[in-house]
Structures are given as structure tokens and as C-alpha cells.
N, C-alpha and C positions, 0 to 999 in steps of 0.2 A: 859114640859120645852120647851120654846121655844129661839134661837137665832138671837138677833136682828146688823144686822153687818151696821155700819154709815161711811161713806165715802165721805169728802169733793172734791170737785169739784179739779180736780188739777190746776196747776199758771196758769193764763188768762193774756191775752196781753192788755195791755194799751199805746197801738201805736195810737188807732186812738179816740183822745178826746172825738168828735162830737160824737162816734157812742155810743146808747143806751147800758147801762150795762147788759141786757139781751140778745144781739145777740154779747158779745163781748167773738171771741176763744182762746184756748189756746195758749200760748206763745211755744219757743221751750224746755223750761226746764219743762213745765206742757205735753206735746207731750213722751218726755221720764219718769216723772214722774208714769204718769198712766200703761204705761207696767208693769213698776218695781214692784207696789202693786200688780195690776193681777199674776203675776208671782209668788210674794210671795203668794197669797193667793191659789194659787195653790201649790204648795210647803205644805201649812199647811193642803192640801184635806180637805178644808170645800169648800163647793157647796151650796148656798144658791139655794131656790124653786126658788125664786121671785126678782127680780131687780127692782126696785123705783125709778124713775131717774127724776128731774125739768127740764124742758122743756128748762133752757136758755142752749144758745150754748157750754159755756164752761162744761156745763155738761154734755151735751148729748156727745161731742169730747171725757170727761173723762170714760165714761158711754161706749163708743165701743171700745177705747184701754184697759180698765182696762180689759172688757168681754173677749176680742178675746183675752189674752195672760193669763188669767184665765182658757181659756177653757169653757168655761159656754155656753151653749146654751140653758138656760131657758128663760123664758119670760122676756122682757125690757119693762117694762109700764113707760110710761111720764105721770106728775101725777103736774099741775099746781100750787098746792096748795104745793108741797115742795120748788116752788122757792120762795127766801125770808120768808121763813116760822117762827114761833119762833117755842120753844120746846111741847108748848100745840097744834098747826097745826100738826105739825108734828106724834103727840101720836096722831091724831084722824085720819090721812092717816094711821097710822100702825094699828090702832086698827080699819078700815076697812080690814086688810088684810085676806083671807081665812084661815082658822083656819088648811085646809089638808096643808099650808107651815110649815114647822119646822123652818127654815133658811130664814129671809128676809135680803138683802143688801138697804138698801136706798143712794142713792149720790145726797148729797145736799149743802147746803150755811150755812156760820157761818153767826149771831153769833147764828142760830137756832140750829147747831150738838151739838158743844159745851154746849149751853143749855140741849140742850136732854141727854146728858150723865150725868150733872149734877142732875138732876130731875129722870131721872132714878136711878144712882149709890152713890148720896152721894159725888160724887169727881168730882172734879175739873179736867177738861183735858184740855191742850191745842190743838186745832186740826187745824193745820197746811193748807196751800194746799197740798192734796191729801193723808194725814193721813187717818187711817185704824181703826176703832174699835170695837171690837169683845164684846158685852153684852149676857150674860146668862139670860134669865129671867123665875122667878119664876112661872109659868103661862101656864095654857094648851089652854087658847084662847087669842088673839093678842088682845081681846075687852080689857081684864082685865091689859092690862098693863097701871103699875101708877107710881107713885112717890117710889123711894126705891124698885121699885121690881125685881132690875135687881142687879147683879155684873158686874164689869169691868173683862173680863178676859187678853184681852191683848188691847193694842196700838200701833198701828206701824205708823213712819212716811218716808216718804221716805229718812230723809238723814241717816238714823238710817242704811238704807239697803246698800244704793250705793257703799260702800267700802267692801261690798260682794256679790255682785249682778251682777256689770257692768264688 
């Protein structure tokens, strides 16, 4: 059994037109967003191996607040190919990933997560900025995961948290 956990990028600012969509950061409500999911996901003591993170800014920002109020001091790999990625990119960065992970997080971009959950679980999720999802999947190597081979076990998004959290 392996656990595969997807995690959209949290709110990015779109202050400055001109600047490309890849180096554009966090806004201030995506800055307090990502704590609040680290925090939960600490709270729930899952610890993934492995962290998966696209290179653009808004993620890599979501990518070190989520970590550092997580608690996680595993490895952060930037991994190009998750940014703008669809759901089939994405299954072949996972199904690269070392088979001794039990627990990968990836944080990436809709409308690839969304995709991925669908294609893994059968259902339709909406995933938010900075939404959280937790898949089970059927499977003792990361190569083998496909379509249907996963359950949803939970979804969180952050306004779900905030009125118990802050």
C-alpha cells in the first residue's frame, strides 16, 4: 500500500500583470494558507518520505511554509515536469518515485491535481488553492499506479480549517 498525498499550490498574487505566471508569489492569504495545512497535516501524524514540489515560485513559497509548520525534514525535490503538468505527467513523475517511499506529497497546479484525483479515485474533487488530499493506493510500487487504483480518504481545504485553527 502506498499513500499518495496532492497538494495545490496555495493563493498567488496577481499584482504585477507583466510578470510571467511562473515566477509569480504568494499573495498574503496564500502566505497564511500553507501554515494552516502543514499544521493540520501534522496534527493528522502522517509524514510523507518524499516531497514533489514545481519549480514555479508560488510553489516552491507553498512548498517551505507548508514543510516548516508540518515538521517534515525529508527531502524537497523541484521536479519541472509537475509544473503545468496534466493528470498522465504527473502519474509518470509518481511512478518514478523510489519504491522504499511509503508516503509521497506532491504540490502542484490545477487543472493537473484535480485531474489526478479523478483518474486515480473515480471522483470528482474540487481542489481549491492550497487544498490537501490524502489517496490510498492499491499498490506496492509507485510504477503500478493507474487509473481506479487509488481511494479518496480525505480532503481538506483550507477554509474548512480556519474557524478551528486560527
Amino acid at each position: 500500500m502506498k499513500t499518495l498525498l496532492l497538494m495545490r499550490h496555495a493563493k498567488s498574487s496577481w499584482d504585477l500583470p507583466q510578470q510571467k505566471d511562473f515566477d509569480r508569489p504568494l499573495n498574503e492569504r496564500g502566505r497564511k494558507a500553507a501554515p494552516l495545512m502543514g499544521r493540520y497535516l501534522r496534527r493528522q501524524k502522517m509524514r510523507p518520505d518524499l516531497v514533489l514540489c514545481s519549480p514555479a515560485e508560488r510553489a516552491r513559497q507553498t512548498a517551505e511554509l507548508f514543510i516548516t509548520a508540518a515538521h517534515l525534514t525529508n527531502e524537497l525535490r523541484f521536479d519541472e515536469r509537475i509544473y503545468d503538468a496534466s493528470a498522465d505527467n504527473l502519474l509518470q513523475v509518481v511512478a518514478q518515485v523510489e519504491d522504499e517511499a511509503r508516503a509521497v506529497l506532491v504540490i502542484g497546479h490545477n487543472p493537473g491535481m484535480e485531474e489526478l484525483i479523478l483518474r486515480l479515485t473515480g471522483h470528482i474533487q474540487r481542489m481549491p488553492t492550497a487544498a490537501l488530499a490524502v489517496i490510498e493506493l492499491n499498490i506496492e510500487r509507485w510504477a503500478d499506479a493507474r487509473a481506479m487504483s487509488g481511494q479518496l480518504v480525505w480532503l481538506k481545504r483550507p477554509k474548512e480549517l480556519k474557524t478551528n485553527d486560527e
